[in-house]
C-alpha positions as CSV (number, residue, x, y, z in Angstrom):
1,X,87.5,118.4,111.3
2,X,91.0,118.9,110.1
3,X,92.5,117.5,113.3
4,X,90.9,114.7,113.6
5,X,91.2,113.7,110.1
6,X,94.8,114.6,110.2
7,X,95.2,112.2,113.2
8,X,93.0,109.8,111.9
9,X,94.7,109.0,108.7
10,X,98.4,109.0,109.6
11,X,97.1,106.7,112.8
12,X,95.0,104.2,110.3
13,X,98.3,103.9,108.6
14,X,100.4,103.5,111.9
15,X,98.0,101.0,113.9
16,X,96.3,99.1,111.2
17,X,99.4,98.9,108.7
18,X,102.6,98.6,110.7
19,X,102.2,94.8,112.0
20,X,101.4,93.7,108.4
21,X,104.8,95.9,107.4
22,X,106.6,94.3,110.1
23,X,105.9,90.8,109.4
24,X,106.1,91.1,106.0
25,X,109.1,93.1,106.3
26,X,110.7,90.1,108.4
27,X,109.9,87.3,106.1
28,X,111.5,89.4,103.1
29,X,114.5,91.8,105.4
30,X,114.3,94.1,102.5
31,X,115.2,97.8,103.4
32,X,112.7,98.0,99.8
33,X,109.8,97.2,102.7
34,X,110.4,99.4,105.7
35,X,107.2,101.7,106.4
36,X,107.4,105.3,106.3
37,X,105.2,105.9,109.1
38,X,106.0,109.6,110.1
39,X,103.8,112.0,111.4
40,X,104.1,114.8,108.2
41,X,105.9,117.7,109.7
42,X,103.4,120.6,111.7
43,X,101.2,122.8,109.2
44,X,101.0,120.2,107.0
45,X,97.4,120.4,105.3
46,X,94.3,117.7,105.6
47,X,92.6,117.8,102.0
48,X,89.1,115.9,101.9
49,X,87.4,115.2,98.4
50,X,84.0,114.0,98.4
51,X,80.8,113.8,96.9
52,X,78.9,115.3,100.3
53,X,80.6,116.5,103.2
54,X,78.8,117.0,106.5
55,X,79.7,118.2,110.0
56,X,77.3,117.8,112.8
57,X,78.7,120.3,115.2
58,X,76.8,120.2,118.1
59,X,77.7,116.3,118.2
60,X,81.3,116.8,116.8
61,X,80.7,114.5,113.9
62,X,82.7,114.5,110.3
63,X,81.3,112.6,107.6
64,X,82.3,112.2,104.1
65,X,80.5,110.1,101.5
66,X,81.0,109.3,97.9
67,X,84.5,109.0,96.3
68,X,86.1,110.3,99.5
69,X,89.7,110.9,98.8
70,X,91.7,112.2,101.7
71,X,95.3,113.6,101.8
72,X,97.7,114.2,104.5
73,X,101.2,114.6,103.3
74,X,102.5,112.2,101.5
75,X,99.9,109.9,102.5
76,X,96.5,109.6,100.5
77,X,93.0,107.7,102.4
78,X,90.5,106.6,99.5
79,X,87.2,105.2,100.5
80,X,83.5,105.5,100.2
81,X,82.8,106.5,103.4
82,X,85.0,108.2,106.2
83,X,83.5,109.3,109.4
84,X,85.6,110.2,112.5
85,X,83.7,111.0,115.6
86,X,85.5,113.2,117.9
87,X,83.7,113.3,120.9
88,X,84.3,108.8,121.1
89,X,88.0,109.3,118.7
90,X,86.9,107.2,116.9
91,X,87.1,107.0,113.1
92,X,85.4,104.5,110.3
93,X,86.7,103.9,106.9
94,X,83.9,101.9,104.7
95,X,83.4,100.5,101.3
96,X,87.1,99.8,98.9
97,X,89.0,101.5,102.2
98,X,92.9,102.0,100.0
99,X,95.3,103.5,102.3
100,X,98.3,104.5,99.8
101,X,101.9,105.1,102.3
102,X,104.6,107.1,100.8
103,X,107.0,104.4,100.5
104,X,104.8,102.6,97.8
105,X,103.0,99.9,100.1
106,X,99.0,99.7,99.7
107,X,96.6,98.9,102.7
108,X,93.3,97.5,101.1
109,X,90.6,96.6,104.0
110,X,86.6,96.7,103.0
111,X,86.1,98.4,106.7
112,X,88.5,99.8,108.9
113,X,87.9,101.1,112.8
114,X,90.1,103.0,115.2
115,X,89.0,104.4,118.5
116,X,90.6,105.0,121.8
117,X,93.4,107.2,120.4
118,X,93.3,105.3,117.9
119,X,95.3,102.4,119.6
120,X,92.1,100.0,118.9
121,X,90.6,98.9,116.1
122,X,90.0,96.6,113.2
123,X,90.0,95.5,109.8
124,X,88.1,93.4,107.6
125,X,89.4,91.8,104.3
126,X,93.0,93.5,104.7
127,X,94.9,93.0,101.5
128,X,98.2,94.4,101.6
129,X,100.3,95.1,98.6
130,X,104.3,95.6,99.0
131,X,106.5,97.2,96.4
132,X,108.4,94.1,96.0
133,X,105.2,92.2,94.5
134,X,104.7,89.9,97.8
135,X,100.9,90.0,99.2
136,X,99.7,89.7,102.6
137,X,96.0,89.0,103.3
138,X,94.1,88.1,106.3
139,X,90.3,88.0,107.2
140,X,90.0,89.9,110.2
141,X,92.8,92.1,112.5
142,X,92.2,93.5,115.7
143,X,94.2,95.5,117.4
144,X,94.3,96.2,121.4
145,X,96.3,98.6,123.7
146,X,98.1,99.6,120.9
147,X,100.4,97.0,120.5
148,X,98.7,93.3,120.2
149,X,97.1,93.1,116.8
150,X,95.6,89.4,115.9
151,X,94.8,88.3,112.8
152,X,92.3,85.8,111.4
153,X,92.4,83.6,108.4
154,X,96.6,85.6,107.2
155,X,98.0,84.4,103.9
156,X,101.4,85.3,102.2
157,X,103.1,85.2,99.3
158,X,106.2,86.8,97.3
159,X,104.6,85.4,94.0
160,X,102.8,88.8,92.0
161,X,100.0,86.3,91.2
């Protein structure tokens, strides 16, 4: 489990998160804003926190429900439900999904998706949350081949409220 969930979480961070950085990083061009999406460097530990932990071996399963909190480096995955299926690489974030990046920036999405090496996916409810106070929201993103992501329904401000 401590691949995949090591993959999983700096490559939520990198495929969900970095098209929201970049635009918002392009309406503001503050250096304040840049992600700090780096793979942490080799050996670096996976620490899951849950309620119940479960591994289905034989089907290569990893599930973690209630109060899952998940660290990788500098990065930290809270949600209330994380399961990351090997054998399809795919992993599911569900329920308050709160990706926290080291440079400050917050990722807020009620379910998050990623399969195919993680280079597809999507997001519903995305709320992000930039250290200079602006706010980004859209309804729905979907990302494809790893570098078309569409949103639905995107709002953003600079305003804190």
């Amino acid at each position: 489990m401590s691949r995949g969930v090591t993959g999983a979480v700096f490559l939520f961070a990198a495929v969900l998160a970095t098209p929201l950085f970049e635009a918002a990083q392009a309406a503001e061009k503050s250096e304040r804003l840049k992600p700090h999406l780096k793979t942490p460097p080799p050996g670096t530990r996976v620490n899951v926190t849950a309620n119940r932990l479960v591994y289905d071996a034989r089907r290569k399963i990893a599930v973690a429900t209630g109060d899952v909190y998940i660290t990788y480096g500098r990065y930290v995955l809270v949600a209330r439900k994380v399961a990351y299926d090997q054998r399809r690489d795919s992993l599911r974030a569900d329920g308050e999904v709160r990706l926290l990046e080291p440079g400050g920036n917050i990722l807020e999405a009620d379910i998050a998706q990623l399969q195919n090496k993680f280079r597809d996916g999507f997001a519903e409810h995305l709320r992000l949350l930039l250290t200079n106070d602006a706010r980004m929201t859209a309804d729905y993103a979907k990302r494809s081949d790893g570098n078309l992501t569409i949103y639905t329904k995107v709002a953003y401000t600079r305003c804190k409220d």
